[in-house]
C-alpha positions, 0 to 999 in steps of 0.5 A: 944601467938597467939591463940583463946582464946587470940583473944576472950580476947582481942576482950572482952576488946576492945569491954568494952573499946569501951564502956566505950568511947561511954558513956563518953560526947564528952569532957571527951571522948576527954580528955581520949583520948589525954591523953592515946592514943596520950599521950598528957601533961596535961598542953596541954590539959587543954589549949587544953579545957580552964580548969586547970590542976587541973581540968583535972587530977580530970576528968582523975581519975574519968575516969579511975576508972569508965574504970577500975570497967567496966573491972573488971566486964566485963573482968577480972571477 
């Protein structure tokens, strides 16, 4: 629904993801990135970055964890 408290939700979770991205180093910024908006492969992003893939599923998972405690505490809560 198209509605205020729809906007001031999804305005509250864009901002915690935001800056969730702006406290990430340059690499694991762009490791997320690849991987969740333009949906790159991991095999193309650990070519991408010169690391295994095994590497890059490890930096994935800690990201991710650490994105979903920062929108439990700012968003869902």
């Amino acid at each position: 629904p198209d509605d205020v408290q729809c906007r001031i939700e999804d305005k509250v979770f864009a901002d915690a993801i935001n800056e969730f991205l702006s406290r990430l180093d340059e690499e694991k910024r762009n490791i997320f990135v690849r991987r969740y908006w333009y949906l790159d492969s991991i095999k193309d992003i650990a070519k991408r970055h010169g690391v295994s893939q095994g590497c890059i599923k490890t930096n994935l998972c800690r990201n991710r964890k650490k994105l979903y405690r920062i929108l439990k505490r700012e968003v869902l809560i």
